[in-house]
C-alpha positions as CSV (number, residue, x, y, z in Angstrom):
1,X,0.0,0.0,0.0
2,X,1.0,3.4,-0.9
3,X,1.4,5.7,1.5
4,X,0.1,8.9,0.3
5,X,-1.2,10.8,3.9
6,X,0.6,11.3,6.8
7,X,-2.3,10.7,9.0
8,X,-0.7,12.0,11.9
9,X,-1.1,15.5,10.3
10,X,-4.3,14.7,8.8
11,X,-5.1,14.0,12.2
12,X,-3.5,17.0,13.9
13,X,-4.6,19.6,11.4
14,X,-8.3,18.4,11.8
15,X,-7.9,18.7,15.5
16,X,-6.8,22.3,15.0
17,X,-9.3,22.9,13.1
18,X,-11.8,21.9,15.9
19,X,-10.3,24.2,18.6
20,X,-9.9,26.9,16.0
21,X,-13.4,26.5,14.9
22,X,-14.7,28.8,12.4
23,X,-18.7,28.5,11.6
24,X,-18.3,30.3,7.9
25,X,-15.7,27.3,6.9
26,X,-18.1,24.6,7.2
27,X,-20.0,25.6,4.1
28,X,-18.5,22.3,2.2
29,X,-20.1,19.9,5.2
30,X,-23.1,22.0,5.2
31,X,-24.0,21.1,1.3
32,X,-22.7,17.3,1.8
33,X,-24.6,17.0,4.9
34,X,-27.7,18.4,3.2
35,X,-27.6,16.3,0.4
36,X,-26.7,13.0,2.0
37,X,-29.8,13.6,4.1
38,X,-32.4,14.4,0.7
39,X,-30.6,11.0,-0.5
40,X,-31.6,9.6,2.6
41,X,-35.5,10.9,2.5
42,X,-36.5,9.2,-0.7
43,X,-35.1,6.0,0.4
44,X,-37.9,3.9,1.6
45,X,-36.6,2.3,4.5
46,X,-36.0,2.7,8.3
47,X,-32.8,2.4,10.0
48,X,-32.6,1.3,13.4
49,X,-28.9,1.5,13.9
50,X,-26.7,4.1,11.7
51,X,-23.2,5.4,12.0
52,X,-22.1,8.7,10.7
53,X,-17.9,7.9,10.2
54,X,-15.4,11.2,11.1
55,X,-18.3,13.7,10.1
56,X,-15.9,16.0,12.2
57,X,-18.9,18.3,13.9
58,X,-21.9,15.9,14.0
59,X,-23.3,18.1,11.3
60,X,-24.4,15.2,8.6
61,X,-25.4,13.4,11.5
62,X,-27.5,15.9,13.0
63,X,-29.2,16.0,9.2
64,X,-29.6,12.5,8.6
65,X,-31.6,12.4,12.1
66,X,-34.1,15.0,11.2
67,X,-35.5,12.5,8.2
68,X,-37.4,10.7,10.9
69,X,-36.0,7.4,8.8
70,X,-33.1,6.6,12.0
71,X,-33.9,5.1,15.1
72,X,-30.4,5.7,16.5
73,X,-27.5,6.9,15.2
74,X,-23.8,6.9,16.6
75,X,-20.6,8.8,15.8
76,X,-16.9,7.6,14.9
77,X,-14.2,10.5,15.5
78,X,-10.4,10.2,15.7
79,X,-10.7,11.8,19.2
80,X,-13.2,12.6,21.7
81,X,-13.0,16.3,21.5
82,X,-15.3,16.1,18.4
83,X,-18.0,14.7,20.6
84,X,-18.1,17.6,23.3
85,X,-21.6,17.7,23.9
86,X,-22.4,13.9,22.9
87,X,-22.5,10.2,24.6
88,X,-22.2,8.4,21.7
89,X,-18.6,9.5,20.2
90,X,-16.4,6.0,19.6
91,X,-13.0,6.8,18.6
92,X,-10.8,5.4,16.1
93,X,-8.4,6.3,13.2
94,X,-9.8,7.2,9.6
95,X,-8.9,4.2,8.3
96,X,-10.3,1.9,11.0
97,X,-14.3,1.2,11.1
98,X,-14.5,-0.2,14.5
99,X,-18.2,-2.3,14.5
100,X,-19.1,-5.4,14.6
101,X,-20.1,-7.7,11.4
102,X,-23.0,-7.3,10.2
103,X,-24.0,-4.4,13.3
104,X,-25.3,-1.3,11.7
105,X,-28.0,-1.0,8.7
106,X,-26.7,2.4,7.7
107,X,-23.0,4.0,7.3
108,X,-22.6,7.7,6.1
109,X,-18.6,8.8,5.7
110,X,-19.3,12.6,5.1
111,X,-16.0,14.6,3.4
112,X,-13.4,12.0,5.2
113,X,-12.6,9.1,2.7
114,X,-10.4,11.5,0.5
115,X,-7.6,11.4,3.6
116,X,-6.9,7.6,3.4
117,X,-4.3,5.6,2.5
118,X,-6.1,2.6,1.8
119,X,-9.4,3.7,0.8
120,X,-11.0,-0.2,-0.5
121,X,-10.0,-1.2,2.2
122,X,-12.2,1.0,4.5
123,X,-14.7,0.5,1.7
124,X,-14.5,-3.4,2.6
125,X,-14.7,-2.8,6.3
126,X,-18.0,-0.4,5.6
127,X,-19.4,-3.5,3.7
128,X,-18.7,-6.2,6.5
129,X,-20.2,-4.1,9.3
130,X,-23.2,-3.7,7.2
131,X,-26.1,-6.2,8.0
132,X,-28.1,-7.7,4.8
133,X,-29.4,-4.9,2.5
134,X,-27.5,-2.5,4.7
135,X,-27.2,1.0,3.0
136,X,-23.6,3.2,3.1
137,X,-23.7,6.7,1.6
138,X,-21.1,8.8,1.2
139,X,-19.6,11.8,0.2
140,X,-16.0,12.4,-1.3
141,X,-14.4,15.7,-2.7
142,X,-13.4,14.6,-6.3
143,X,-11.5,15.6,-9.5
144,X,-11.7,18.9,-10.2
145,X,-11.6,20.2,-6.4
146,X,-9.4,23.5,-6.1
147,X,-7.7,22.6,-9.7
148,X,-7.5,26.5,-9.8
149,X,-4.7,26.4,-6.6
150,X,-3.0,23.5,-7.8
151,X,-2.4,25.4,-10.6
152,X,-1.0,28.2,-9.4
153,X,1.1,27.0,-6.4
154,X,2.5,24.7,-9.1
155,X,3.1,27.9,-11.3
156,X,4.3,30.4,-8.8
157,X,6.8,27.4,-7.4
158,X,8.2,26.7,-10.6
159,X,8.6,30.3,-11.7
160,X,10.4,31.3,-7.9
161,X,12.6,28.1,-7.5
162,X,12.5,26.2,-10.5
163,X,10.5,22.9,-9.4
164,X,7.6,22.2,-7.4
165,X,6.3,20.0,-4.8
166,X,3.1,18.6,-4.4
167,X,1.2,21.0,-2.6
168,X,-2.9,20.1,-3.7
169,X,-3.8,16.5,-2.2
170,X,-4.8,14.4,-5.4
171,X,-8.5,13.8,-5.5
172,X,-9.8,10.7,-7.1
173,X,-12.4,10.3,-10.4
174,X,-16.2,9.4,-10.0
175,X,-15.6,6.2,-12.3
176,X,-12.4,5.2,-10.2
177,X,-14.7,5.6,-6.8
178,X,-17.7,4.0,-8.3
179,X,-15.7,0.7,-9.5
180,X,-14.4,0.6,-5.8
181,X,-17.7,0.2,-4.1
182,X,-18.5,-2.6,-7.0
183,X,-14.8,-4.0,-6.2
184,X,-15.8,-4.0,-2.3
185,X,-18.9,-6.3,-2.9
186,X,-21.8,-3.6,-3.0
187,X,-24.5,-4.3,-4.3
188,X,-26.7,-1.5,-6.4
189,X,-23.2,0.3,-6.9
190,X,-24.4,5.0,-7.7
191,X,-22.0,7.5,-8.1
192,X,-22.2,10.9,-9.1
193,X,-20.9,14.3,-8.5
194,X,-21.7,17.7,-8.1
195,X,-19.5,21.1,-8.8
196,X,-19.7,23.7,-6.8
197,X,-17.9,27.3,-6.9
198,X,-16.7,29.5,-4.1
199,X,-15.5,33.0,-4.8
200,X,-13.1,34.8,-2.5
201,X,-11.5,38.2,-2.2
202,X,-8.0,36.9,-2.6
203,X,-6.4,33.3,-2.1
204,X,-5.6,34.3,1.1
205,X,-8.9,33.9,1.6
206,X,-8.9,30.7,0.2
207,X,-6.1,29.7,2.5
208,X,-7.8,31.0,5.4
209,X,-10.8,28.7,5.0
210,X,-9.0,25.5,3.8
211,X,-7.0,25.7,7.2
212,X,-10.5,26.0,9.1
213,X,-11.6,23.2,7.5
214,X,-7.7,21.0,8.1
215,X,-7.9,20.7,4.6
216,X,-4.1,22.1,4.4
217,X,-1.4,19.9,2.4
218,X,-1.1,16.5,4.6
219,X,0.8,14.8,1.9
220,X,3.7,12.3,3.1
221,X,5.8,13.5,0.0
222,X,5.2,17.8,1.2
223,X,8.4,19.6,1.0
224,X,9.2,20.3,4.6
225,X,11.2,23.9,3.5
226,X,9.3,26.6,5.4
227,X,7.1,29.1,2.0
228,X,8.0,32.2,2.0
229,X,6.0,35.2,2.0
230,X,7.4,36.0,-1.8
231,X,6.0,32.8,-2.8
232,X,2.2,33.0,-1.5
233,X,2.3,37.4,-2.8
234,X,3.3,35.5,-6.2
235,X,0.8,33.0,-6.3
236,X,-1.8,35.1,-5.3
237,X,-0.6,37.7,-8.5
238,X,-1.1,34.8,-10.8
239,X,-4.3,33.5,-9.2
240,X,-5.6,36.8,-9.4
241,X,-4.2,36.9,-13.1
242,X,-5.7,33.5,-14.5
243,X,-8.9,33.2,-12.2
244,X,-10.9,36.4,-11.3
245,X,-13.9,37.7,-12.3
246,X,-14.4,41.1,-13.7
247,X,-15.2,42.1,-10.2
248,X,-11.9,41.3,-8.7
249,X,-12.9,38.1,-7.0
250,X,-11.4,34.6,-8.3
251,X,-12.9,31.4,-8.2
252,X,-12.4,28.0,-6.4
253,X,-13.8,25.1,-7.7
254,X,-14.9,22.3,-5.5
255,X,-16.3,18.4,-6.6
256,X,-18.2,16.3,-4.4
257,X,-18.5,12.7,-5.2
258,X,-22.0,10.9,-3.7
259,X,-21.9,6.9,-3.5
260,X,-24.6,4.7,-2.0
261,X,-23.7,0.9,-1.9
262,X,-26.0,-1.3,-0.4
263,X,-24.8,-4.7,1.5
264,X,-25.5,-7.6,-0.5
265,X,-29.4,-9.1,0.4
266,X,-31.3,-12.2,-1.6
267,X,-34.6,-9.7,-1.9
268,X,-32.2,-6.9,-3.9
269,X,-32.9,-6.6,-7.9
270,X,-31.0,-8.8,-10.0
271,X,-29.6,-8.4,-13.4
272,X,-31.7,-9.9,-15.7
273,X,-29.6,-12.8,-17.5
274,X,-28.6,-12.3,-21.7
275,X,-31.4,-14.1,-23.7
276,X,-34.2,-14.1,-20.7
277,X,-36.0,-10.6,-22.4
278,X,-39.9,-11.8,-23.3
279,X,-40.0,-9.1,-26.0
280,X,-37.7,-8.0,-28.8
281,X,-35.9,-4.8,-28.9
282,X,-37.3,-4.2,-32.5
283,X,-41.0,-4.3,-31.0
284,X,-40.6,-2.1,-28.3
285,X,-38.5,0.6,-30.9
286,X,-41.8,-0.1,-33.3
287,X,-39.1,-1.4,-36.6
288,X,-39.1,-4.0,-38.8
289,X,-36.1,-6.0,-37.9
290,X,-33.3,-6.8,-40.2
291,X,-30.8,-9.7,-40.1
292,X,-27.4,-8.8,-41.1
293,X,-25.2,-10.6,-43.2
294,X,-22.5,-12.7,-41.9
295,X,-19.0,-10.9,-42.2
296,X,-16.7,-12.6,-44.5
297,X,-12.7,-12.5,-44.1
């Protein structure tokens, strides 16, 4: 396995972020939360026992309850300090999902899954803790998210020093996430995304938020040479020059992957198998149908 986080950072930044808490930066969790939970309220089910994985403020959690389709619903957090206020805070690491098999009927991982090292393998251990026909839902900032500041960090390095380290986490592909849940054994595999744009007054704005959120660079391959201020007054020049409006503000971009995955159950829909149709394809398109020729070499 590959690793690509230092999850002791990922880990101490998002507890920074916690005591440095900043209401305005949780915008992001705000729309994920909001749409797990209208994903939730046309699914017609009821969940006794659901877990809401490192939602980091209880937010999605505190969505998903007001559907009215969750009899309980219990929190995982990498330390108790995000559970101030709650009983029912277990704590593990990001890429641990501590439950029994086959011991909750719902999962929701809101904005956390990007951060892993070995993310189908936390997709496996969502699947096992799931009972029969067991949902998981999830939300995953994808391709696309803050292109416009990989961009110009990578620019404004280059131009200054004459390289560049990684300084933008990578963020993975709705196809790529979509064949994991199918590769973890889910059953009635969805993805799909959503694109959302944020415009600030300069990217030190942008800066400002991203550490609220301890969505600051936690990769194990960072440069550990201190920025200087030359650097981010540069990048902010050529963000300002490649990414504003006519206003003055420039634009962030920001991708949210949804998945929902339900734990394999004998009452699910199955695929129907080639040749069972009871009704040809030229009927239902109202054309004559046509035979074609054999191909000759």
């Amino acid at each position: 396995m590959d690793i690509v986080f230092d999850q002791s950072l990922v880990e101490a930044r998002r507890k920074r972020a916690l005591r440095n808490a900043d209401p305005k930066a949780l915008f992001l969790l705000e729309i994920a939360a909001t749409d797990l939970a209208e994903r939730l309220s046309v699914v017609e089910r009821h969940f006794e026992r659901a877990v809401e994985l490192h939602g980091y403020t209880g937010l999605a959690a505190d969505h998903l309850a007001r559907t009215g389709k969750i009899d309980r619903i219990e929190r995982v957090e990498i330390d108790t300090a995000f559970g101030v206020g709650r009983n029912d805070v277990s704590v593990a690491s990001l890429e641990t999902v501590p439950l029994a098999a086959e011991s909750a009927n719902l999962i929701v991982s809101p904005l956390s899954l990007h951060l892993t090292n070995d993310t189908p393998g936390v997709f496996i251990q969502v699947r096992r803790a799931l009972k029969p026909d067991g949902l998981f839902l999830a939300a995953i900032p994808g391709n696309g998210t803050l292109k416009e500041l990989r961009e110009v960090l990578l620019a404004a390095e280059s131009e200054l020093v004459g390289g560049a380290s990684p300084r933008v986490i990578p963020f993975a592909d709705v196809r790529d996430v979509g064949a994991l849940l199918q590769r973890a054994g889910f059953a009635l595999p969805v993805a799909d995304s959503e694109t959302y744009t944020v415009r600030y007054a300069s990217l030190f704005d942008l800066l400002k938020d991203l550490r609220a959120m301890g969505m600051t660079n936690p990769l194990a391959a960072r440069s550990r040479k201190p920025l200087t201020r030359r650097f981010f007054v540069r990048a902010a020049e050529i963000y300002a020059e490649r990414f504003s409006d006519p206003d003055g503000r420039i634009r962030a971009t920001f991708s949210i992957i949804y998945l929902s995955g339900w734990a394999p159950h004998e009452s699910q829909q199955k695929p129907l198998k080639p040749g069972s149709a009871k009704r040809r394809l030229s009927d239902a398109l109202g054309v004559p149908e046509r035979k074609l020729d054999d191909r000759k070499e």
